[in-house]
C-alpha positions as a Python dict, from the first residue, in 0.01 Angstrom:
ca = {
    (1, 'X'): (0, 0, 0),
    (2, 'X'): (-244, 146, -264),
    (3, 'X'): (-350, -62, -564),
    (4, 'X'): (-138, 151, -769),
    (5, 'X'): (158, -34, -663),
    (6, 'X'): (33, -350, -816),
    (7, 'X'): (-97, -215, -1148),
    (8, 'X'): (102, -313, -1466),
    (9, 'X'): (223, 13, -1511),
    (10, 'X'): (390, 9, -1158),
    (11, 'X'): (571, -283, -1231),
    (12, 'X'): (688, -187, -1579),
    (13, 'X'): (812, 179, -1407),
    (14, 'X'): (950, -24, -1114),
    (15, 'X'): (1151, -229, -1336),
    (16, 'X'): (1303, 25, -1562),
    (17, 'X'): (1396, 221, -1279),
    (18, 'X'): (1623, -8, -1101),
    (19, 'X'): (1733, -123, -1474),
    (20, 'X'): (1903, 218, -1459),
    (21, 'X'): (1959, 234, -1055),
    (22, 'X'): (2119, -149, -1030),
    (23, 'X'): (2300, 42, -718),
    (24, 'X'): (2199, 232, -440),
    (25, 'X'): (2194, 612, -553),
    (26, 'X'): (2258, 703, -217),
    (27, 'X'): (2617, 861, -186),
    (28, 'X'): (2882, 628, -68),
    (29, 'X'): (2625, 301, -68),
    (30, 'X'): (2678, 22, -266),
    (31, 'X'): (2435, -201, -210),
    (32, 'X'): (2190, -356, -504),
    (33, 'X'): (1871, -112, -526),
    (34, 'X'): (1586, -309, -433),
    (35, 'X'): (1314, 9, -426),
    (36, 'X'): (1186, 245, -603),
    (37, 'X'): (1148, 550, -439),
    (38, 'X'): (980, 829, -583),
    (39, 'X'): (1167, 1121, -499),
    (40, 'X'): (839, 1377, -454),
    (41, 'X'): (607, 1135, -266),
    (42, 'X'): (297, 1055, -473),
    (43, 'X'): (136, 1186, -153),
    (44, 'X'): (256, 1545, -193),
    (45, 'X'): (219, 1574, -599),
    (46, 'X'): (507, 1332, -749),
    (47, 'X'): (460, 1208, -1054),
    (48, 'X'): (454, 854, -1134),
    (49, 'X'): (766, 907, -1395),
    (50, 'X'): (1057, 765, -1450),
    (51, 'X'): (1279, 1096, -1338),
    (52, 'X'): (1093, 1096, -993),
    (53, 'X'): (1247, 765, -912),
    (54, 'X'): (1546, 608, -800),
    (55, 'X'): (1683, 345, -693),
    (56, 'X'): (1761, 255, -321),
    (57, 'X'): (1831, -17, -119),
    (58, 'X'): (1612, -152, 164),
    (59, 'X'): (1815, 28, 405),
    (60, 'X'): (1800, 382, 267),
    (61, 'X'): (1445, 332, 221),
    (62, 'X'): (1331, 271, 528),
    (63, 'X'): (1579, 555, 668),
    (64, 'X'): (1381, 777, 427),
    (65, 'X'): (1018, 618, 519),
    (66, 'X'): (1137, 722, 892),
    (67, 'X'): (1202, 1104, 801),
    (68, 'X'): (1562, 1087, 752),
    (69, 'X'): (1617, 1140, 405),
    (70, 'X'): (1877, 940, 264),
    (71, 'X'): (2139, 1207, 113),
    (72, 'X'): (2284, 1511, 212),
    (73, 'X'): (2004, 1810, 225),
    (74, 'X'): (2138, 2077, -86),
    (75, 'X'): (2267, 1754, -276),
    (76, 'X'): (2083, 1628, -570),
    (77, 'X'): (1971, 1246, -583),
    (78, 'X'): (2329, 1174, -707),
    (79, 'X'): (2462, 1333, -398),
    (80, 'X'): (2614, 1589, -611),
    (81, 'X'): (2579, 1950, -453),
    (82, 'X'): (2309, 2090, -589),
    (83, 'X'): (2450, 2473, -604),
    (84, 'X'): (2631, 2506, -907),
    (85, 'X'): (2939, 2736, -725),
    (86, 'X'): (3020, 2497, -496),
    (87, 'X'): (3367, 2407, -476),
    (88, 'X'): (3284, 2027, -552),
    (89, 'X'): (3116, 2129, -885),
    (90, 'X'): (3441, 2326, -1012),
}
């Protein structure tokens, strides 16, 4: 863990995020949203903004910290599909 992560600005990020995330975005989970995950890792250029986080729970985010990512590749972090012609978007 960097000292990023326990900056004032972290926290006050952290805390709006899962203000707006008080579920898990993954499709189909309910549980409370206890991280947040920045959707581009910081590692490979994500920004530290609200609109590259959401919300997951513990379980989803250490799915995701393994390589599996947590939602359906082509799906958006709603889980909606992220082509615009796809049948579930009509």
């Amino acid at each position: 863990m960097t000292d990023f992560y326990k900056t004032p600005f972290w926290k006050r990020l952290r805390t709006a995020c899962l203000k707006r995330d008080r579920t898990c975005t993954t499709p189909g989970c309910n549980q409370r949203a206890v991280v947040a995950d920045h959707i581009i890792p910081r590692s490979k250029g994500g920004a530290d903004t609200l609109e590259n986080l959401r919300g997951l729970c513990i379980r989803h985010h250490n799915m995701r910290r393994h390589g599996n990512e947590p939602y359906l590749k082509g799906c958006n972090t709603s889980g909606q599909p992220a082509d615009p012609n796809h049948w579930w978007n009509t």
